[in-house]
N, C-alpha and C positions, 0 to 999 in steps of 0.2 A: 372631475370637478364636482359632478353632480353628489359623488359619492363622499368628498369632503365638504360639501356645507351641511349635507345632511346628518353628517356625524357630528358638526358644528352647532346645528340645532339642535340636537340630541341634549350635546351640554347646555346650551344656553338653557332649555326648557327644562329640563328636570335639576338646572343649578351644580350641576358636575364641574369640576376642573380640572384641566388634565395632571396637575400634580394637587398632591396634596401639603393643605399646608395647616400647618397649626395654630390655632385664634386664641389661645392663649398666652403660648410662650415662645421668648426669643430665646435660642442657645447662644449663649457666650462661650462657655467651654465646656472640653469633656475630656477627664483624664483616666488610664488606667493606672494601676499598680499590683505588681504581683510581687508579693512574700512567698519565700520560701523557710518553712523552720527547719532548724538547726539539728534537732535530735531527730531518731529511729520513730517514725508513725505520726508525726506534725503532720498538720492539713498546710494544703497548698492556699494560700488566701489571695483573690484579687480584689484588690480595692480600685471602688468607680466611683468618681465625684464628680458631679453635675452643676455647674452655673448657669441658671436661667436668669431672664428677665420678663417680667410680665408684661401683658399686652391689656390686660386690664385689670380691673378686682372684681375678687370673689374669692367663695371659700375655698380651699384648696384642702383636699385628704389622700392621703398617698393610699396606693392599693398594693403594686406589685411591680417588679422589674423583669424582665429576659434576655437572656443575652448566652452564646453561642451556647444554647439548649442547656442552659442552668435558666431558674429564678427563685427567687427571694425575694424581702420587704425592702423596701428601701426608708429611709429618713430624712427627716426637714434636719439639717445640722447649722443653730443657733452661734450667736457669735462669742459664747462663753462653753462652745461646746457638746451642750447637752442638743438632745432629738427630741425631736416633735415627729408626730402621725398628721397634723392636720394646722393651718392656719389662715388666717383672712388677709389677704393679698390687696394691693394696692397699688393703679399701676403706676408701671414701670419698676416697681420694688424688685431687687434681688432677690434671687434665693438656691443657697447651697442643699445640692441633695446629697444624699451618700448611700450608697449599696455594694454589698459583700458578698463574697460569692466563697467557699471554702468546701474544699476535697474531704473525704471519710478521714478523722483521726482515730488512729488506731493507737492503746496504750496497754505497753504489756507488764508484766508481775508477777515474775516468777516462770510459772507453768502456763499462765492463764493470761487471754489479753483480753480486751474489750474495744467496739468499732464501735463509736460515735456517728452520726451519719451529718454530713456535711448539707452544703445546700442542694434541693431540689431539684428534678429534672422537669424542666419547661414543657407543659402540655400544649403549648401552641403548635394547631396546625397552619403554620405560613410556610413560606419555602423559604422567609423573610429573617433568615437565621444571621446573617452579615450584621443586622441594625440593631442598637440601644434601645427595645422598647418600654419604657416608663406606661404602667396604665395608672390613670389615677380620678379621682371624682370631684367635681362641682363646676369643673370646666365646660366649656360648649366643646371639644374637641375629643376628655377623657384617655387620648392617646398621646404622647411623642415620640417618634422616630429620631434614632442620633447616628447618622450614618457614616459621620467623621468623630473617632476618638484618639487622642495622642497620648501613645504609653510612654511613660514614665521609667527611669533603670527599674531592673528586676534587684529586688535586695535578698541576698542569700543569709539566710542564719549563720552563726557559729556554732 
């Protein structure tokens, strides 16, 4: 007993909680998608799209995404389409993300091919390789954790 209030004080005083939670954003959903192309040397693509909602305002600039030891940028994806790096949030505002993740494409000609290099391998040292991590700036939090995603069919090229 003694040994659990005092771990109890622990958090209270220094403000710890035993989970962590994000002060800016609500997940609404999170989806995968994987392409596969059709011809000899296509990159493998998975597509992830992110539905948040805000918990307040502020400015919001995307930094970088991770996810099973890949990362790349991700995007603000507007409702005609087009991406945004950065925008001023307001809460409870939605907002759709989107991040790509894609294999070496390799293309040949003739004698001669050429490897394109797909996305990045994730320098994070966590052991936290399962979770969606989103890093991003102007939040009080600068992290999301997305530890439930739901894949979508695999679409095979022709």
């Amino acid at each position: 007993m003694k040994r659990f209030l005092s771990l109890f004080s622990i958090f209270v005083v220094f403000g710890f909680s035993p989970t962590q939670v994000n002060k800016d954003f609500t997940i609404i959903s999170a989806t995968q998608k994987t392409t596969y192309g059709g011809v000899r040397g296509s990159p493998i693509v998975t597509e992830y799209r992110i539905k948040l909602s805000a918990k307040r305002g502020f400015d919001f600039l995307t930094d970088s995404a991770h996810y099973l030891g890949k990362k790349d940028v991700f995007n603000i994806v507007k409702s005609d389409f087009s991406c945004l790096k950065s925008i001023k949030l307001k809460s409870k505002q939605e907002l759709d993300l989107l991040f790509v993740t894609k294999t070496d494409t390799e293309i040949f000609s003739g004698d001669t091919s050429e490897i394109y290099p797909g996305s990045l391998n994730s320098e994070l040292k966590t052991e936290d390789t399962k979770n969606f991590i989103l890093f991003y700036n102007g939040g009080k939090s600068k992290c999301l954790k997305i530890s439930s995603i739901k894949k979508e069919p695999t679409v095979f090229g022709m």
